[in-house]
C-alpha positions as CSV (number, residue, x, y, z in Angstrom):
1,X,56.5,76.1,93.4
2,X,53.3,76.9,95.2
3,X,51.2,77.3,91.8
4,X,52.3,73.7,90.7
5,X,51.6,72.1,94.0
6,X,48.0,73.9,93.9
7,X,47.4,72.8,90.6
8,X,48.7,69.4,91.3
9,X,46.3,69.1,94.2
10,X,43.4,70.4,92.5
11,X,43.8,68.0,89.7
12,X,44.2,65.2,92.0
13,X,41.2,66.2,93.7
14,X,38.4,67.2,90.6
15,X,38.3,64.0,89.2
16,X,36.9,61.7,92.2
17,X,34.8,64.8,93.0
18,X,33.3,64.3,89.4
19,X,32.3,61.0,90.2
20,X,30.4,61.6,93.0
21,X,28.6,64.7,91.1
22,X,26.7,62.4,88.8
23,X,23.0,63.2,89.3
24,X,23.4,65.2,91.9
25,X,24.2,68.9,90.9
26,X,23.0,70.7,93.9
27,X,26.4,68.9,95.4
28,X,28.4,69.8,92.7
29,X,27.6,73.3,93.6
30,X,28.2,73.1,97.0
31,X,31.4,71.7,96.8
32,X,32.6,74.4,93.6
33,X,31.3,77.2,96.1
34,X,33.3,75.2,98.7
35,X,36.8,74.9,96.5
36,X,36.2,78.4,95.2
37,X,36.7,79.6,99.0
38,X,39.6,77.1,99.8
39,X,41.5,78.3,97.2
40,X,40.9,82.2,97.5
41,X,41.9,81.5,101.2
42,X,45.3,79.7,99.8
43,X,46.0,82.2,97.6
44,X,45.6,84.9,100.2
45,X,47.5,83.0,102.6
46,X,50.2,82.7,100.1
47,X,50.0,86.3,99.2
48,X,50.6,87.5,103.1
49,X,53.2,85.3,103.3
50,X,54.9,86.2,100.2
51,X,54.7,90.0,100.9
52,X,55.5,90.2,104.8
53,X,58.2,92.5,105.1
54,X,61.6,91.5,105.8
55,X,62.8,93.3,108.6
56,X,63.8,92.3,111.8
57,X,64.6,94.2,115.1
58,X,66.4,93.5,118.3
59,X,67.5,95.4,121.0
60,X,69.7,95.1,124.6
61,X,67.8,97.9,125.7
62,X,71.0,99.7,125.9
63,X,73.2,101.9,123.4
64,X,73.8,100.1,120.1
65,X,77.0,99.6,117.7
66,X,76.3,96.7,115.2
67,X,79.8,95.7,113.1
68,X,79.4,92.8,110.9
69,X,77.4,89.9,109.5
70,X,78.4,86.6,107.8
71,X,76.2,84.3,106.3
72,X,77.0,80.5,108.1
73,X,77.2,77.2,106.4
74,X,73.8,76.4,107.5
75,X,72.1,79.5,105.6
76,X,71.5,81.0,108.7
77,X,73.1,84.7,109.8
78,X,75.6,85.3,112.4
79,X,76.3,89.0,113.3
80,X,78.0,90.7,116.2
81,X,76.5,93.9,118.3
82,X,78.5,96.4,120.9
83,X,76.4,97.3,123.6
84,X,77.2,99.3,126.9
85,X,81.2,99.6,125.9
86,X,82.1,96.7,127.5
87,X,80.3,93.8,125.9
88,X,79.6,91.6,122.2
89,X,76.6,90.6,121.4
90,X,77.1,87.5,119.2
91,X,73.2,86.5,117.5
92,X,72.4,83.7,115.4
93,X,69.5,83.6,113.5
94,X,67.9,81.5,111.0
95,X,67.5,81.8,107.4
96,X,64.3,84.1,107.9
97,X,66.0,86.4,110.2
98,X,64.5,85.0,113.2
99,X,66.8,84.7,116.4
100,X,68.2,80.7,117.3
101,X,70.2,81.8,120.2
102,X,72.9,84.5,121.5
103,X,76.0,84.6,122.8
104,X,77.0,87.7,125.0
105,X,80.7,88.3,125.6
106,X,82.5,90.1,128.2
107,X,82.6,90.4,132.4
108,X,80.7,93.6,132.3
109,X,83.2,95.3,133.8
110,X,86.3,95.8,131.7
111,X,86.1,96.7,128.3
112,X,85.5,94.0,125.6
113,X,84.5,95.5,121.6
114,X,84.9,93.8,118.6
115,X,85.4,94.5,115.2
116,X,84.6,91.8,112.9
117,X,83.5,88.4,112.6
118,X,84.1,85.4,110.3
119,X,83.6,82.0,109.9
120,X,86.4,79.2,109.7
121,X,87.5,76.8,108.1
122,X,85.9,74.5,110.3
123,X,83.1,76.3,110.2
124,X,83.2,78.1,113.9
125,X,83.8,81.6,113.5
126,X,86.3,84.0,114.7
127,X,86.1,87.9,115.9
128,X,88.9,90.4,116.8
129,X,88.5,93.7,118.7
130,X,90.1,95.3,121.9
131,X,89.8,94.0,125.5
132,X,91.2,96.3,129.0
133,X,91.0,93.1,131.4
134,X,94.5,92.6,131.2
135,X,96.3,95.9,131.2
136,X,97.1,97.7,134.7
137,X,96.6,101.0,133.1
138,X,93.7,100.5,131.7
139,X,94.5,101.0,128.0
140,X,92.7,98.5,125.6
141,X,94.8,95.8,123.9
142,X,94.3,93.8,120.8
143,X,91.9,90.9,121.2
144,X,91.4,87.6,119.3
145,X,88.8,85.0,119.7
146,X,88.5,81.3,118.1
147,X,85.1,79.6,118.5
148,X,83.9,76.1,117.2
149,X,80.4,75.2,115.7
150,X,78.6,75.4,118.6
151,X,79.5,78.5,119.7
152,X,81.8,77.4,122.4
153,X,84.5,79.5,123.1
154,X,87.9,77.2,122.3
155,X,90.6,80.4,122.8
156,X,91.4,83.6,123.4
157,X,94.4,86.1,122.7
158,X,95.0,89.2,123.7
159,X,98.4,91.5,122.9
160,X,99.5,92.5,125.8
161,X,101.3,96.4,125.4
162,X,100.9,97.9,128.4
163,X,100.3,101.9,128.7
164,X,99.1,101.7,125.2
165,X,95.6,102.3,123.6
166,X,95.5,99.9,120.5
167,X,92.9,97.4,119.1
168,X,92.5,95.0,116.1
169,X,90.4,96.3,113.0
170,X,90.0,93.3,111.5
171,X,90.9,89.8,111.8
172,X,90.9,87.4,109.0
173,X,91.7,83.3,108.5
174,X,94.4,82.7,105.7
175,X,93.6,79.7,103.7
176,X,95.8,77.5,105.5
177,X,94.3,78.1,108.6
178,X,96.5,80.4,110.0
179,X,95.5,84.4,111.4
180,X,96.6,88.0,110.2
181,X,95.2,90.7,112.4
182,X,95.2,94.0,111.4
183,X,95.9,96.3,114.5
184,X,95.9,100.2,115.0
185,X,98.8,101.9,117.4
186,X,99.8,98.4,118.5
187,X,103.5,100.3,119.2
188,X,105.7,102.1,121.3
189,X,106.8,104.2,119.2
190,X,104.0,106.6,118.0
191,X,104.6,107.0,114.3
192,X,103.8,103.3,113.6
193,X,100.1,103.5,113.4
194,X,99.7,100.6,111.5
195,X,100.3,96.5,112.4
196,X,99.9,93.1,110.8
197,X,100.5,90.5,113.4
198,X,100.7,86.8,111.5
199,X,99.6,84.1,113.9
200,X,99.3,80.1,113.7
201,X,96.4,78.1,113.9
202,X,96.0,78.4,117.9
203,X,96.9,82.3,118.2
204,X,100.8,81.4,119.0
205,X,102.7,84.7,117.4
206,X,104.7,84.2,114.2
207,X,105.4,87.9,113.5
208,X,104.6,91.3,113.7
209,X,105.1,94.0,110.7
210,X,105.0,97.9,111.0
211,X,103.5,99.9,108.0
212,X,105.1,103.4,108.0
213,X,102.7,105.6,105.5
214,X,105.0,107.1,102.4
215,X,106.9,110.2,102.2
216,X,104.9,113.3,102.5
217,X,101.6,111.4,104.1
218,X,100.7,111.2,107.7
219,X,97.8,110.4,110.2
220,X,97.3,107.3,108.5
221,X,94.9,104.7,109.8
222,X,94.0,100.8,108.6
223,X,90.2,99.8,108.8
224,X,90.0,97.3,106.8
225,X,91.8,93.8,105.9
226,X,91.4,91.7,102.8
227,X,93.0,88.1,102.2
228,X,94.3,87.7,98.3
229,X,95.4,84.7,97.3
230,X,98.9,86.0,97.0
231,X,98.9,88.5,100.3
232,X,97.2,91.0,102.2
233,X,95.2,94.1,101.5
234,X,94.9,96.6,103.5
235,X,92.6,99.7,103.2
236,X,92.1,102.5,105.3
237,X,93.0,106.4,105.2
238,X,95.8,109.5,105.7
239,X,96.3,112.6,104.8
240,X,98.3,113.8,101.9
241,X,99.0,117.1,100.0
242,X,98.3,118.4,96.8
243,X,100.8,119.0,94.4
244,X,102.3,122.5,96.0
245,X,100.3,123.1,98.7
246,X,101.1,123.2,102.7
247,X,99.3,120.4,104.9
248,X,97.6,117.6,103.4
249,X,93.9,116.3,102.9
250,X,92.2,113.3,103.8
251,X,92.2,110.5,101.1
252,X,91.5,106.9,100.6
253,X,95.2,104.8,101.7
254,X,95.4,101.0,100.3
255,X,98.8,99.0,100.5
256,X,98.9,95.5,100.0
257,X,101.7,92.5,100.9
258,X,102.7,89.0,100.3
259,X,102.1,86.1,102.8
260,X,104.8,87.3,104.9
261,X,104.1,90.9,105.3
262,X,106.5,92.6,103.2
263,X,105.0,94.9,101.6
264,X,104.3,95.0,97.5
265,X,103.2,98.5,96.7
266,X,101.0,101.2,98.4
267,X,98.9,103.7,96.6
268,X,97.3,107.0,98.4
269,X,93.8,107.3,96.2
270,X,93.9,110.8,94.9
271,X,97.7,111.8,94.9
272,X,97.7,111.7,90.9
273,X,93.7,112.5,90.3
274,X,93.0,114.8,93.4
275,X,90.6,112.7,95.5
276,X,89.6,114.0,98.5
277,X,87.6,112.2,100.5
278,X,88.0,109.7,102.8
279,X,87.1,105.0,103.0
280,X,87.9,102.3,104.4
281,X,84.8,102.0,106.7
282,X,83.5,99.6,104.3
283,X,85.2,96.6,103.3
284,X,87.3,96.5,99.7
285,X,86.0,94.0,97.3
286,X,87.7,92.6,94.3
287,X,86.3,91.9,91.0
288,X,87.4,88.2,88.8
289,X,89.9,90.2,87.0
290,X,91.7,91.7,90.3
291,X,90.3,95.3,90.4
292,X,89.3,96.8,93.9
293,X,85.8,98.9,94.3
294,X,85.2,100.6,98.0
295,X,83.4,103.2,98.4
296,X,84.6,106.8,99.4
297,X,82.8,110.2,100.5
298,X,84.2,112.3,97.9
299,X,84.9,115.9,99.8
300,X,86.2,118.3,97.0
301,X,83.1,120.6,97.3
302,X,80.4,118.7,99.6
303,X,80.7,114.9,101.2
304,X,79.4,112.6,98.4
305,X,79.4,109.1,98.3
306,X,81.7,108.0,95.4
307,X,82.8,104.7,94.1
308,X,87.0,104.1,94.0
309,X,88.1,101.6,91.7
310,X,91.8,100.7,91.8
311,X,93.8,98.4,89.2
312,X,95.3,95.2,90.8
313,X,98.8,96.4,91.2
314,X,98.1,99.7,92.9
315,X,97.1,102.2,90.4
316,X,94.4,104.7,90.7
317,X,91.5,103.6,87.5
318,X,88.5,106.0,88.3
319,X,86.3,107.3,90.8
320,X,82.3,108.3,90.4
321,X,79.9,110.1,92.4
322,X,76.9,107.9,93.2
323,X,74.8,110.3,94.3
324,X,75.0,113.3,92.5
325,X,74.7,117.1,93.9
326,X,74.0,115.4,97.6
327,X,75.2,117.3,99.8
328,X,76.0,116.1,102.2
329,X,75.8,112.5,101.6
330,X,76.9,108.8,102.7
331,X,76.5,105.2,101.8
332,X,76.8,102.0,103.1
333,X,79.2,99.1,101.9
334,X,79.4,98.1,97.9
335,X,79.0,94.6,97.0
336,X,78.6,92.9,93.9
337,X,76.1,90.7,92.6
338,X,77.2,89.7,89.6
339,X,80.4,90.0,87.5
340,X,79.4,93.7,86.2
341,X,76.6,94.9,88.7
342,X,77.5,96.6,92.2
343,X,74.7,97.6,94.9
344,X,75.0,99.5,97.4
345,X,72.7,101.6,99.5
346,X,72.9,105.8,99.3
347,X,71.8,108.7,101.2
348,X,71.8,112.8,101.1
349,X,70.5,115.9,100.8
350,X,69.3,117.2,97.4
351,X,67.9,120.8,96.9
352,X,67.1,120.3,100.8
353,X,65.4,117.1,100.2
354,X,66.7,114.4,102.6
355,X,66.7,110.9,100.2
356,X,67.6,107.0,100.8
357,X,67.6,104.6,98.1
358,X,69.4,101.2,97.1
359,X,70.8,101.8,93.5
360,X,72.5,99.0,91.4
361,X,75.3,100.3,89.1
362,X,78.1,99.1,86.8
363,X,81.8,99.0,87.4
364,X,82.3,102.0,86.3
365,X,79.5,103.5,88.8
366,X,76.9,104.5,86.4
367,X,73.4,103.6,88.0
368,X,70.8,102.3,85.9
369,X,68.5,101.0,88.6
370,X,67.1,102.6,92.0
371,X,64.5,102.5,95.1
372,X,63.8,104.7,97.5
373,X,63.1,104.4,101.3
374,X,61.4,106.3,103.3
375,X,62.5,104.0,106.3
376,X,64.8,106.6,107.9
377,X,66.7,104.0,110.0
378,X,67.9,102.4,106.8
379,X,70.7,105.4,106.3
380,X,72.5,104.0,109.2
381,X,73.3,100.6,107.3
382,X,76.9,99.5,107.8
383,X,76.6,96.0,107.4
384,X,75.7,94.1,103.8
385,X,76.5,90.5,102.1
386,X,75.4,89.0,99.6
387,X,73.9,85.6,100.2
388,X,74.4,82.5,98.3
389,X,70.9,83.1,96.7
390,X,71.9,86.2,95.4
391,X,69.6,88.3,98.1
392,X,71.3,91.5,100.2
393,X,71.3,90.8,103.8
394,X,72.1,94.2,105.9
395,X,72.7,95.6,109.5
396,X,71.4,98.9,110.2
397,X,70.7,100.5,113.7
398,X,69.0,103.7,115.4
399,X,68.8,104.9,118.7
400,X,68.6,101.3,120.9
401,X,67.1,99.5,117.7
402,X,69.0,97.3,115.4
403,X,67.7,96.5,112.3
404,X,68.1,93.2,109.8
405,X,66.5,93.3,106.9
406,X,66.9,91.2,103.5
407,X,66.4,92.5,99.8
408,X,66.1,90.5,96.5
409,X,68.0,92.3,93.4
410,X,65.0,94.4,93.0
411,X,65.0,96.1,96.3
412,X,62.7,94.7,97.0
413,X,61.5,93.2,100.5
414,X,62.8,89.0,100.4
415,X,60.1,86.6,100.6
416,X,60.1,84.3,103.9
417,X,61.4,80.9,103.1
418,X,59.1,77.8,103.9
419,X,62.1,75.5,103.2
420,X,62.8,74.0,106.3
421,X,66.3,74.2,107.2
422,X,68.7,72.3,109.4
423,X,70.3,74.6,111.7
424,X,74.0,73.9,113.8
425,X,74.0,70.7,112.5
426,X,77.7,70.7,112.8
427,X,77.4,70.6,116.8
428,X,76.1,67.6,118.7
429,X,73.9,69.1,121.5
430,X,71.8,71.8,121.2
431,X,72.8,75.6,121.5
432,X,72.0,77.3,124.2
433,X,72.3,81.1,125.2
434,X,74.4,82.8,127.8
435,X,77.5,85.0,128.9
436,X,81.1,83.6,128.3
437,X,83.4,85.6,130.3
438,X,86.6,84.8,128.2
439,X,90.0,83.6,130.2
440,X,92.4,84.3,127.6
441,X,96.0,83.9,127.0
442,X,98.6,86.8,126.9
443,X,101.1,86.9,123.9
444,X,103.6,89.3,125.9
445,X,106.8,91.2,124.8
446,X,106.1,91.3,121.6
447,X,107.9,94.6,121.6
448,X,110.9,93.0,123.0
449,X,112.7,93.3,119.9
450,X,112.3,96.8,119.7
451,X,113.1,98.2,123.1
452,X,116.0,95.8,123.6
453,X,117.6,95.2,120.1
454,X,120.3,93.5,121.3
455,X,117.8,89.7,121.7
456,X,118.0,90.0,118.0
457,X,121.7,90.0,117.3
458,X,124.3,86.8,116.7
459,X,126.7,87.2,119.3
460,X,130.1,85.8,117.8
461,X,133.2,85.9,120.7
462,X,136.3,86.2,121.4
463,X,137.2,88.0,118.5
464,X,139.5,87.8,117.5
465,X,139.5,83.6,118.3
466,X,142.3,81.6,118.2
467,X,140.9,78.1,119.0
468,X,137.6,78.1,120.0
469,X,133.9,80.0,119.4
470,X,131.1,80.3,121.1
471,X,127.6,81.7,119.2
472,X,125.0,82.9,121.6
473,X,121.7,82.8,119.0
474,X,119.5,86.0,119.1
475,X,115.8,85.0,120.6
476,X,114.4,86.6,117.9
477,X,114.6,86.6,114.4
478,X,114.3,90.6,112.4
479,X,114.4,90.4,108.8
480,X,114.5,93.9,107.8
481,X,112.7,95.0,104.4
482,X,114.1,98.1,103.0
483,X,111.9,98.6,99.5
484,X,111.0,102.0,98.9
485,X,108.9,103.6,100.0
486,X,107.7,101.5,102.9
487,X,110.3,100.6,105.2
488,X,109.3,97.7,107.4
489,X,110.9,95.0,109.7
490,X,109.7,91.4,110.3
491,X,110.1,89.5,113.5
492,X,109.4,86.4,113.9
493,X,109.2,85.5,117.4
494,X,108.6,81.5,116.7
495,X,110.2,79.1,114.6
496,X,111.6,75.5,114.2
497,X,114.9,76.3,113.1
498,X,117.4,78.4,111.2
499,X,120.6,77.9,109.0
500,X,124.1,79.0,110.6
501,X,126.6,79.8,107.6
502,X,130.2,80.3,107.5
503,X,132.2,81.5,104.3
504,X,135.8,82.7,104.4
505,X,136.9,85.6,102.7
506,X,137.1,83.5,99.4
507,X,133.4,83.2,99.2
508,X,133.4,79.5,100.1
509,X,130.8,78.1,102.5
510,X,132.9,76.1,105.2
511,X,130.0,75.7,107.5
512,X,126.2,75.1,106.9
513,X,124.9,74.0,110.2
514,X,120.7,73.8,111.4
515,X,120.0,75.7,114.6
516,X,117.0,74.7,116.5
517,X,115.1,77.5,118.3
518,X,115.9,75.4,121.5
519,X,119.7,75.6,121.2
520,X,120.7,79.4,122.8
521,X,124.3,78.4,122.5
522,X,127.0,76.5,120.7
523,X,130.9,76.1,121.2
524,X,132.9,75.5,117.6
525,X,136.4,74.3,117.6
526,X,138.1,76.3,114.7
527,X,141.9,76.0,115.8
528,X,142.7,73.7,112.5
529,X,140.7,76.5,110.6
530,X,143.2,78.7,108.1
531,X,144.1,82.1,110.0
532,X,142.4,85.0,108.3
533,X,138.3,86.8,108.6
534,X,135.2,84.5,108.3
535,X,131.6,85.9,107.5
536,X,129.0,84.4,110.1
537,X,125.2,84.4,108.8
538,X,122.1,82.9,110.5
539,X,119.1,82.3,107.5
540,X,115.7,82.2,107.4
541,X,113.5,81.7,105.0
542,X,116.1,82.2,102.3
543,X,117.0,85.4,103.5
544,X,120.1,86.7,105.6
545,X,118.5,87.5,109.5
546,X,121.9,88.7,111.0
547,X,125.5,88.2,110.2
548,X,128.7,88.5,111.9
549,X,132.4,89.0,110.8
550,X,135.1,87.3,112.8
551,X,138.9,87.1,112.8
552,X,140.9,84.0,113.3
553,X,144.7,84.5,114.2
């Protein structure tokens, strides 16, 4: 765009100049020598501009954790730092990489991390993490924030499990606006390591799932969340034996569910091939046909970085080393940037030779294309997007330093965009930064249903009745799932209302009555009702919550 603009402007400007150059050549040469130097400046102004490399730094001064990045609706970049242990470091910068404002989150005092960050569908953003304000004994708790366009805090969640360390890994918007945050020990009892907690549009709890790892693996931990159109993926690790041998080895651990939590398959990577190795650091990534790529340090011999590609119904496809005989070695995420092209950035050690280079690959992990760096903060990247231009955007830190940097597809260093942009446009007053000390609201006894399993029963009495029943609803609704392996429960601590059926022992419904969540209690006359046992049932969402049998004599 540059060359036609030039050339438009020198066109526009040699033919008045030619006029004035009739019988007079000594001007004519002054004013060729003249253009001759205008336009080797421009061109070397161009040039600088056009080669400036792309990297970015800030710092707090203080000990630094980047997490995440997201790319906003403006173009610009939104990414989230933890500094200190007790603060997030929200930054917003324009397309260029250069800082629009900051948000820092947190009191100082108490502990405040987060995990992620993502925009919404109104195009504020979300994070999730682990905040100690609110528990007496110190312990962390699982932490959600909303914010709008501007970058005004508009609520705040936290978990509240007292006497228990847990946090959210990730949490994510579902298309209809809704939450699912992924949590890690978010449970009195100790062997359910795993949590999806569903929540509406405003953090209010719908329910919370418990993911118990499958026979014969243990240890296992969720890192990462992925919304599908039909569910939830969830990747992280655990440890699981070899065919015949004591113990177990670390391996990659994905399970996914529907929309409601229950869970569709699971798949320890490496229980048929022999994987060992551990992922879920990095997010998974889908392909258009369904497959899901992460990347793994493969740790049969030596850590290597490997790609992991699984089928879309939980079967293991294939696994390749990326960078060959390192040893040891890492990488940063994988992303794609087309349909069949996956880069991702690699490190190690190769016949003592330390190495870092961006290589593009196929699906299958086969690299056909690579740069190295000798930039040796670029091996701690743990952050990279894609953008809408098809450039990699990418987090890296070292020491107090963190680093943003931009590549095109050929590694190299992105150009800096004259364009100019309109940034926040979505927010009516102009962004300013500061500290938000977040007030937030406490979804409490969400293990209720657990430690006192009696507020999910139907309580049906007398029985036996002769005349007169009274039903005392359960205040919360446990809908157990049962599939193999995975045994889970669902409870669902809001809702508008539930069925109340009543069949005799022929089968035959007698009774179909709705049950607001308000009503705790109901009295039923049932002295005209035919002696003999009657099958009480409370259901919810097509399926059977709690039931009840009661005798009539």
């Amino acid at each position: 765009m540059f060359v036609i603009k030039k050339l438009q402007l020198f066109n526009r400007m040699k033919r008045p100049i030619a006029v004035h150059f009739i019988g007079r050549p000594w001007l004519k040469a002054f004013f060729c020598k003249r253009l001759v130097l205008v336009t080797i400046s421009l061109w070397i102004f161009i040039q600088n501009t056009y080669s400036q490399q792309w990297v970015r730094t800030f710092t707090n001064g203080m000990l630094t954790d980047v997490r995440c990045i997201l790319e906003s609706y403006d173009k610009g970049y939104l990414f989230i730092d933890n500094y200190a242990g007790s603060m997030t470091w929200i930054i917003k910068t324009d397309i260029n990489g250069y800082q629009l404002w900051n948000k820092k989150i947190g009191d100082g005092q108490h502990g405040l991390l987060s995990g992620n960050i993502e925009q919404t569908l109104d195009f504020g953003f979300i994070i999730g993490g682990e905040m100690d304000k609110y528990d007496p004994t110190g312990y962390s708790d699982p932490m959600i924030m909303k914010f709008n366009s501007c970058g005004e805090l508009e609520w705040c969640k936290v978990i509240s499990t007292p006497g228990i360390y847990d946090y959210a890994d990730q949490v994510k918007q579902t298309p209809d606006g809704q939450y699912v945050m992924l949590t890690s020990y978010s449970d009195p009892n100790n062997n359910n390591r795993i949590q999806l907690y569903k929540l509406n549009s405003v953090g209010d709890l719908l329910w919370k799932n418990n993911y118990l790892p499958p026979t014969g693996a243990f240890d296992d931990d969720g890192t990462d969340l992925l919304i599908l159109n039909d569910g939830y993926l969830v990747s992280g690790t655990c440890y699981y034996p070899d065919p015949g041998q004591p113990g177990g080895y670390e391996r990659p651990y994905f399970f996914k569910t529907d929309t409601a939590g229950n869970v569709l398959w699971k798949l320890v990577y490496g229980s048929v091939n022999n994987f060992h190795g551990y992922s879920g650091v990095y997010p998974t990534i889908t392909s258009s046909s369904g497959n899901l790529y992460n990347v793994a340090t493969h740790s049969n011999n030596c850590d290597t970085p490997a790609l992991i590609k699984c089928l879309e119904l939980g079967d293991e496809s294939y696994y390749q080393d990326l960078y060959p005989q390192s040893c040891p070695g890492g990488a940063g995420p994988i992303n794609f940037v087309s349909d069949t092209n996956l880069v991702v950035l690699v490190e190690g050690t190769v016949n003592g030779q330390y190495k870092i280079k961006w290589i593009k690959t196929d699906t299958l992990g086969n690299e056909f294309f690579e740069k190295s760096f000798s930039s040796t903060w670029m091996g701690e990247t743990n952050c990279s997007i894609i953008t809408f231009d098809k450039k990699i955007i990418s987090l890296s830190y070292s020491a107090l330093i963190i680093y943003l940097y931009k590549l095109n597809q050929h590694f190299d260093y992105d150009s800096i965009y004259s364009h100019p942009y309109t940034y926040d446009s979505l927010c009516s007053h102009p962004i300013y930064s500061d500290t938000i000390n977040p007030d937030c609201g406490l979804i409490v006894n969400v293990n209720e249903p657990y430690t006192n399993p009696e507020t999910t029963w139907l309580k049906v009495f007398p029985n036996p009745a002769s005349d007169k029943l009274t039903l005392v609803f359960p205040q919360y609704l446990k809908i157990p799932d049962n599939a193999d392996p995975i045994k889970t429960a669902t409870i669902y601590h809001q809702w508008k209302s539930t069925t109340l059926e009543v069949y005799n022992l022929n089968g035959e419904m007698i009774v179909k009555k709705e049950i607001l969540k308000s009503q705790t209690k109901i009295v039923m006359e049932v002295s005209t009702w035919p002696k003999g046992m009657y099958f009480f049932r409370l259901v919810y969402n097509k399926q059977t919550v709690i039931s009840e049998k009661v005798i009539l004599n």
